[in-house]
N, C-alpha and C positions, 0 to 999 in steps of 0.2 A: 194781279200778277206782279206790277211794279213794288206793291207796299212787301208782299211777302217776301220781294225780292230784300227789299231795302230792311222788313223784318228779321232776318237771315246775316243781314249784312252785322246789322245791333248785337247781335248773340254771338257773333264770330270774333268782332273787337275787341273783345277783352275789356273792354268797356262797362262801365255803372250807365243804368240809363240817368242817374242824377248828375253825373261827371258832362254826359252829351248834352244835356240839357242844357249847364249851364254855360255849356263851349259854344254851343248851338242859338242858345233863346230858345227853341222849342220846348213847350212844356213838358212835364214827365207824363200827364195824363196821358198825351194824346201821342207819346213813345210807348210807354206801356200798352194801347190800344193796338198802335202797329205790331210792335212785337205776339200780343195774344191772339191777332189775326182779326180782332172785332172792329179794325178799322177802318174796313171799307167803307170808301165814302168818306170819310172822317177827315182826311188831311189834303188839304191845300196844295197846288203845284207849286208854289212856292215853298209850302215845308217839304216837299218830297225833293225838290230842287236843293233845299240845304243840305238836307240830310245825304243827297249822292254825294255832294259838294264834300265834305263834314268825313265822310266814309271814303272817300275815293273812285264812287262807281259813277260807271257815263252808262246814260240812254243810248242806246241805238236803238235804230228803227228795223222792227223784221221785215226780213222779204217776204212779199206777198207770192203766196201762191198762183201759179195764172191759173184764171176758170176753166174748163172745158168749154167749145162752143155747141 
């Protein structure tokens, strides 16, 4: 959910992914991976952490639904 979010984010910037790449340090492979969605798994909280950083998006935490008892 977070990459396709931060996938999403790539496509909206108006952004080259070689431009974020080399703004960022993250490689283009594993931008390009996010963006085709084949990259779960793939990138590091530390890249997922630049790239909000990089883009402008913050994490927040959802609220959990309460269980039934």
């Amino acid at each position: 959910m977070i990459l396709e979010k931060i996938g999403e984010a790539i496509e909206k910037s108006g952004k080259s992914r070689y431009r974020i790449s080399k703004e960022t340090g993250i490689d283009q492979a594993v931008l390009c991976r996010i963006v085709s969605g084949s990259g779960k798994g793939q990138c590091s909280l530390e890249t997922a952490d630049k790239l909000c950083k990089y883009l402008g998006l913050e994490l927040v935490p959802k609220k959990r639904k309460k269980r039934a008892r």
